[in-house]
C-alpha positions as CSV (number, residue, x, y, z in Angstrom):
1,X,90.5,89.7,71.8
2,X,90.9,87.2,74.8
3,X,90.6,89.9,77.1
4,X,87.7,91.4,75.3
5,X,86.2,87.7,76.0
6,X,87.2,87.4,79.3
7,X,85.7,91.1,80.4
8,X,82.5,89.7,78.8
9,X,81.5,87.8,81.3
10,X,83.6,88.8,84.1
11,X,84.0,92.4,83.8
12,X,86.2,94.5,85.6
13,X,84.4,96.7,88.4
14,X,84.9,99.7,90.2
15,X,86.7,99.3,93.9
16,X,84.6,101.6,95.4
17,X,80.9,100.7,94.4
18,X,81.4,97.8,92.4
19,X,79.7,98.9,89.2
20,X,81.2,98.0,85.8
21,X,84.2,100.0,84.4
22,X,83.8,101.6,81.5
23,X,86.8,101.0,78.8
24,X,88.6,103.7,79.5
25,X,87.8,103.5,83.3
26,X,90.8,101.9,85.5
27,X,90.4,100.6,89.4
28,X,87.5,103.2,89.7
29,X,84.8,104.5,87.8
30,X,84.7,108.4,87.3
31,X,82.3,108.9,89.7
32,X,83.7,107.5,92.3
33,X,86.8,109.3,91.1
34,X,85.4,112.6,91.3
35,X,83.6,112.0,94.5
36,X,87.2,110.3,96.5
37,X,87.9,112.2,99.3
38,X,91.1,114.4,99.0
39,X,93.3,115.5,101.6
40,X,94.2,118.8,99.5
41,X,97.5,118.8,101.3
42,X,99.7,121.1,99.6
43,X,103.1,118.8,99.4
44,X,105.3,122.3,100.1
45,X,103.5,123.0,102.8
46,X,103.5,121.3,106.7
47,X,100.0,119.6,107.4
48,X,98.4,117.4,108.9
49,X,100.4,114.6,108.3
50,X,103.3,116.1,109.6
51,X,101.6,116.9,112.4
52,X,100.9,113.2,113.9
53,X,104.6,113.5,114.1
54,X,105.6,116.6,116.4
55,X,107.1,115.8,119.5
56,X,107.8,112.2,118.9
57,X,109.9,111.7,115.6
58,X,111.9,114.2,113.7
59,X,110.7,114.3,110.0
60,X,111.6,116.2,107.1
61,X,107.8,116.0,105.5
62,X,104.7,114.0,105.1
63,X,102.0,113.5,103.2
64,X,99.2,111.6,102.5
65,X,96.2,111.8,99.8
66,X,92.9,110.7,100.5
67,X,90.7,111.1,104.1
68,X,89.9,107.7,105.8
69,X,86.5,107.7,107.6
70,X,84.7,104.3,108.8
71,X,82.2,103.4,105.8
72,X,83.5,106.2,103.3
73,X,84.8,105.3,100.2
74,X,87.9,105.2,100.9
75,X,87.5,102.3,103.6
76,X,86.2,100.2,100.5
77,X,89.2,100.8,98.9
78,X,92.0,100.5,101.0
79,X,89.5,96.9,102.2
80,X,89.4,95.5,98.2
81,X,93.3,96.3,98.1
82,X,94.3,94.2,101.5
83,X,91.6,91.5,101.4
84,X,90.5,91.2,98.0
85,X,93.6,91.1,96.2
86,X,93.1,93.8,93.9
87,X,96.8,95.0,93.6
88,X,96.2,97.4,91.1
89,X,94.9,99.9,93.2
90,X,98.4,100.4,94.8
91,X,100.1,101.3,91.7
92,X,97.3,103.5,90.4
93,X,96.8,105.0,94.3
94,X,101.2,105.4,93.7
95,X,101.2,107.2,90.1
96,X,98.5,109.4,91.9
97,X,100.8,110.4,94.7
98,X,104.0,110.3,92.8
99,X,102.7,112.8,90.4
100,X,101.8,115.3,93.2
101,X,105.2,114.6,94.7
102,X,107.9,115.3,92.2
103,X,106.7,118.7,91.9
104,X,107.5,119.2,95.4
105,X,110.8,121.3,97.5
106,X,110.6,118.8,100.3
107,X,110.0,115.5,98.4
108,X,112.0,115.6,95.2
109,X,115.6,115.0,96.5
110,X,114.4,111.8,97.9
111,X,117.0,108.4,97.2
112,X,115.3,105.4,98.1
113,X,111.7,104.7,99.0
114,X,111.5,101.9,101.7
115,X,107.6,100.4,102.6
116,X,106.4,99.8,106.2
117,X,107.4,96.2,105.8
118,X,105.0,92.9,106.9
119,X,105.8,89.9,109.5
120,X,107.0,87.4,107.0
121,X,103.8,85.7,108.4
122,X,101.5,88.0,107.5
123,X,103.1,88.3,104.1
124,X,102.8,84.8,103.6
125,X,99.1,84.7,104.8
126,X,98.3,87.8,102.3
127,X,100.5,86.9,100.0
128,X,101.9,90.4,99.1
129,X,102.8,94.1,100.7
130,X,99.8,96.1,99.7
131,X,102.0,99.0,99.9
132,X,104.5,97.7,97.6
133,X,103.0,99.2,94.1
134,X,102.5,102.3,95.7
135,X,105.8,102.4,97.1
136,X,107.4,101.4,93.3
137,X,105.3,104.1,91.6
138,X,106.4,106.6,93.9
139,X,109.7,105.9,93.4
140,X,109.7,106.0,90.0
141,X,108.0,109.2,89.4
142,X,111.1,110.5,92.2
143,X,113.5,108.4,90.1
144,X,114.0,106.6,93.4
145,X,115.2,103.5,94.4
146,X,112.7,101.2,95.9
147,X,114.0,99.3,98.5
148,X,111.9,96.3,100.4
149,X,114.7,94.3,101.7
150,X,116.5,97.3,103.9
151,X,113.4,97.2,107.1
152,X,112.1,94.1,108.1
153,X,109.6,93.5,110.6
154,X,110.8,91.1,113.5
155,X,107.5,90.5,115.7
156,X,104.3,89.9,115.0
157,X,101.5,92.3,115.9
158,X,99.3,89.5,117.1
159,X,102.0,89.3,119.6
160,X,101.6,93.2,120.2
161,X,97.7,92.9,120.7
162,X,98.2,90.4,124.2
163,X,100.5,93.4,125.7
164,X,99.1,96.4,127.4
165,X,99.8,99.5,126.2
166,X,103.2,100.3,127.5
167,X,104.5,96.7,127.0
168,X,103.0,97.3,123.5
169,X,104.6,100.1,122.9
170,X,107.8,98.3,124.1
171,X,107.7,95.8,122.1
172,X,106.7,98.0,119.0
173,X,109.9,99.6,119.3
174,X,111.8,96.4,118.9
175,X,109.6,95.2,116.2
176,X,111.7,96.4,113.3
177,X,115.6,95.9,112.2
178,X,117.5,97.4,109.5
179,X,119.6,94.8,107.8
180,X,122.3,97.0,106.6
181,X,122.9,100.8,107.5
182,X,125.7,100.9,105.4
183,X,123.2,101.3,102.8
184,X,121.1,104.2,104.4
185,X,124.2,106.3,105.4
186,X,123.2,109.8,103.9
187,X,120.3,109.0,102.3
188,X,116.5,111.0,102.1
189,X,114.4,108.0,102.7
190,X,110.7,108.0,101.7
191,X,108.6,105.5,104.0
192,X,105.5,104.6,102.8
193,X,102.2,103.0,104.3
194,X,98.9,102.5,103.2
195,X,96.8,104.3,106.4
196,X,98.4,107.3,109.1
197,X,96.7,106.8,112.0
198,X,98.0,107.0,115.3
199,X,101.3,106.9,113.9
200,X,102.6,104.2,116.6
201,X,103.8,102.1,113.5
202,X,105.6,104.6,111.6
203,X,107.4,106.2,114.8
204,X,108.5,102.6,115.4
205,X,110.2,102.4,111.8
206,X,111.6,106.2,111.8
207,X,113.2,105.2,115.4
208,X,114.7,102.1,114.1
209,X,115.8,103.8,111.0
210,X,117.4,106.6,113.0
211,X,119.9,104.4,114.1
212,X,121.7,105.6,111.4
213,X,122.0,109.3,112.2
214,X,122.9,110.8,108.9
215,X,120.1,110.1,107.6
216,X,116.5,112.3,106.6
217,X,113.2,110.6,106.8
218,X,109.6,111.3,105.2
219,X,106.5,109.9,105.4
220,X,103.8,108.9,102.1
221,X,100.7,107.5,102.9
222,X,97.4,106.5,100.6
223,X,95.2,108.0,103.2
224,X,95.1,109.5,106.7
225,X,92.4,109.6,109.6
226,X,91.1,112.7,110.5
């Protein structure tokens, strides 16, 4: 009943147009449900995920399952998740994905799930990872371990943005430490991150990662630029 009260006069409203969910509505309305942008990857299959990768990191597969475009709907909702607070949208963005996953050759022997992790200064500006619940869900659905203490990130990118582009790059590379490989050592890890663009950041965190060579690596995003 309280919550029945409190929906009354601040109802809960869809992430991507902002319209009143219905009851049985969760993070986003149907419509905007229906109308989300899929990547249509098949998760057996290489695409275009795995793609971003060639030449520069070895990867045993990647994924990711929504299209990001400037002003699409998807922009809307990756901006409520990171600036708005609404944490819900990684789990329900990570039971999404994990379903789609499980099902999969090259995703289902995966052992720990590890998120692109934040400057501890960023993470106490935003107070949270906003990959973390779509990291957990994943990992559940895999009967993973999640893991966000394994990767940190050592340098801050408002460091990286003074650099030029090979000093950036640089610098990227020593921007992330593993605290214990020990840990890793024979593992199929699952890194996770909320958009694939250039892959610059995810490169960084395989190379670091691969420090450890017995080791496979794949990548889960919520969306990717085309």
């Amino acid at each position: 009943m309280f919550h029945d009260f409190i929906n009354l006069f601040y109802p809960k409203t869809c992430n991507c147009c902002e319209r009143p969910l219905l009851d049985h509505e969760k993070v986003i309305c149907t419509s905007c449900l229906h109308q989300l942008p899929l990547t249509n990857y098949l998760p057996n299959n290489e695409n275009q995920a795995d793609k971003v990768f060639y030449g520069r990191a070895q990867i045993n597969a990647a994924y990711a399952l929504l299209v990001f475009r400037k002003k699409n709907m998807v922009q809307a909702l990756l901006h409520s998740l990171k600036y708005k607070r609404q944490f819900e949208i990684s789990y329900f963005l990570g039971v999404w994905t994990g379903e789609i996953l499980k099902n999969s050759e090259r995703f289902n022997a995966v052992d720990m799930v590890i998120p692109v992790p934040l400057h501890k200064k960023r993470f106490k500006e935003r107070g949270y990872n906003q990959v973390e619940g779509f990291g957990k869900e994943i990992a559940k659905s895999l009967n993973a371990k999640y893991r966000d203490d394994l990767l940190l990130k050592i340098n801050s990118s408002k460091k990286q943005a003074l650099k030029n582009r090979i000093s950036r790059w640089n610098l990227m590379e020593q921007s992330f430490q593993v605290t214990d490989t020990s840990v890793i050592s024979g593992k199929h890890i699952l890194l996770v991150d909320d958009i694939l663009t250039t892959g610059a950041t995810l490169e960084a965190c395989i190379k670091c990662l691969r420090k450890e060579e017995k080791i496979k690596i794949s990548i889960a995003t919520m969306a990717i630029t085309i």
